[in-house]
C-alpha positions as CSV (number, residue, x, y, z in Angstrom):
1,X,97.6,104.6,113.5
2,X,97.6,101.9,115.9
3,X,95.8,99.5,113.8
4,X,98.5,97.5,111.4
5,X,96.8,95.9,108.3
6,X,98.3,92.5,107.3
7,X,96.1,92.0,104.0
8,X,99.6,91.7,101.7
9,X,100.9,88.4,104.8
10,X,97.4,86.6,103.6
11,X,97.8,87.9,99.9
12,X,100.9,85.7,99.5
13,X,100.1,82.9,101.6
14,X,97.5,82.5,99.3
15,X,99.5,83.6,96.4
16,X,96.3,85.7,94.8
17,X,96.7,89.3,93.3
18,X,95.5,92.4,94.8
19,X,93.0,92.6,91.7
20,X,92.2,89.2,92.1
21,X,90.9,89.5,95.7
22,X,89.2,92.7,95.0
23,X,87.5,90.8,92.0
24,X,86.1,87.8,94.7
25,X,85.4,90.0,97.4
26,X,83.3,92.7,95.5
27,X,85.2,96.1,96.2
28,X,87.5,97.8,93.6
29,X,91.1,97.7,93.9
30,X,91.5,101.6,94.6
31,X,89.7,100.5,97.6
32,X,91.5,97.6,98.8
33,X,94.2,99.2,98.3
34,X,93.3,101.9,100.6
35,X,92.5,99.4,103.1
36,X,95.9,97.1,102.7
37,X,98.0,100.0,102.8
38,X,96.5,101.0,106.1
39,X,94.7,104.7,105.0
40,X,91.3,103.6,105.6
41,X,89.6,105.6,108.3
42,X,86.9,101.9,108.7
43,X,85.7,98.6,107.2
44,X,82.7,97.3,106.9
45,X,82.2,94.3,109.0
46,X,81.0,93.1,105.6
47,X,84.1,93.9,103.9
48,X,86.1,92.2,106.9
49,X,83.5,88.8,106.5
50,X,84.2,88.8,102.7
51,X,87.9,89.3,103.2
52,X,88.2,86.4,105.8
53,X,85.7,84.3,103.6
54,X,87.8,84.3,100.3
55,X,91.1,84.2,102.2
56,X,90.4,81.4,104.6
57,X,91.6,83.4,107.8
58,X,90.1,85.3,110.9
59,X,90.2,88.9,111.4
60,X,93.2,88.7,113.5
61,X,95.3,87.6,110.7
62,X,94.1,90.9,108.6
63,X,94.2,93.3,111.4
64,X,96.2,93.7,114.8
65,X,96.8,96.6,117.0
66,X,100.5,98.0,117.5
67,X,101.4,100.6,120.3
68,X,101.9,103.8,119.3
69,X,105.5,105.3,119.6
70,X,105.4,107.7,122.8
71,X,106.0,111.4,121.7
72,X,109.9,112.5,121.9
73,X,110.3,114.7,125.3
74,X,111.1,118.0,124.5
Protein backbone atom coordinates (compact mmCIF):
# COMPACT_ATOMS: atom_id res chain seq x y z
CA UNK A 1 0.00 0.00 0.00
CA UNK A 2 1.14 3.38 -0.94
CA UNK A 3 0.20 4.89 2.32
CA UNK A 4 3.40 4.57 4.89
CA UNK A 5 2.23 4.99 8.60
CA UNK A 6 4.88 6.78 10.83
CA UNK A 7 2.82 6.30 14.24
CA UNK A 8 6.17 4.29 15.94
CA UNK A 9 8.63 8.04 14.45
CA UNK A 10 5.99 10.09 16.86
CA UNK A 11 5.81 7.17 19.45
CA UNK A 12 9.46 7.72 20.36
CA UNK A 13 9.84 11.30 19.96
CA UNK A 14 7.47 11.35 22.50
CA UNK A 15 8.86 8.46 24.27
CA UNK A 16 5.05 7.09 25.16
CA UNK A 17 4.10 3.24 24.85
CA UNK A 18 1.85 1.82 22.28
CA UNK A 19 -0.64 1.06 25.30
CA UNK A 20 -0.13 4.27 26.60
CA UNK A 21 -1.32 6.11 23.43
CA UNK A 22 -4.12 3.78 22.88
CA UNK A 23 -5.14 4.48 26.61
CA UNK A 24 -5.29 8.68 25.76
CA UNK A 25 -6.67 8.32 22.54
CA UNK A 26 -9.59 5.98 23.26
CA UNK A 27 -9.07 2.91 20.80
CA UNK A 28 -7.58 -0.50 21.99
CA UNK A 29 -4.13 -1.45 21.34
CA UNK A 30 -5.18 -4.45 18.86
CA UNK A 31 -6.32 -1.55 16.99
CA UNK A 32 -3.58 0.81 17.00
CA UNK A 33 -1.67 -1.65 16.26
CA UNK A 34 -3.41 -2.49 13.15
CA UNK A 35 -3.17 0.97 12.24
CA UNK A 36 0.79 1.61 13.16
CA UNK A 37 1.78 -1.40 11.46
CA UNK A 38 0.08 -0.13 8.27
CA UNK A 39 -2.97 -3.13 7.83
CA UNK A 40 -5.75 -0.82 8.24
CA UNK A 41 -7.96 -0.54 5.23
CA UNK A 42 -9.13 3.49 7.01
CA UNK A 43 -9.05 5.91 9.91
CA UNK A 44 -11.48 7.83 11.23
CA UNK A 45 -10.77 11.39 10.77
CA UNK A 46 -11.54 11.13 14.52
CA UNK A 47 -9.03 8.67 15.21
CA UNK A 48 -6.45 10.87 13.08
CA UNK A 49 -7.64 14.31 15.28
CA UNK A 50 -7.11 12.27 18.59
CA UNK A 51 -3.83 10.85 17.37
CA UNK A 52 -2.43 14.35 16.34
CA UNK A 53 -4.06 15.87 19.57
CA UNK A 54 -2.22 13.57 22.16
CA UNK A 55 0.97 13.46 20.04
CA UNK A 56 1.40 17.12 19.37
CA UNK A 57 1.87 16.61 15.44
CA UNK A 58 -0.06 17.00 12.10
CA UNK A 59 -1.30 14.32 9.95
CA UNK A 60 1.60 14.47 7.77
CA UNK A 61 3.98 13.37 10.49
CA UNK A 62 1.60 10.05 11.05
CA UNK A 63 0.83 9.37 7.39
CA UNK A 64 2.68 9.95 3.99
CA UNK A 65 2.30 8.48 0.68
CA UNK A 66 5.28 6.37 -0.96
CA UNK A 67 5.26 5.30 -4.71
CA UNK A 68 4.50 2.02 -5.34
CA UNK A 69 7.33 -0.25 -6.86
CA UNK A 70 6.49 -0.63 -10.76
CA UNK A 71 5.66 -4.42 -11.47
CA UNK A 72 8.91 -6.48 -12.75
CA UNK A 73 8.70 -6.82 -16.73
CA UNK A 74 8.17 -10.19 -17.73
Amino acid sequence: MPIAVDIDVMLARRKMSVGELADRVGITPANLAVLKNGRAKAVRFTTLAALCEVLECQPGDLLRWEAEEAAADG
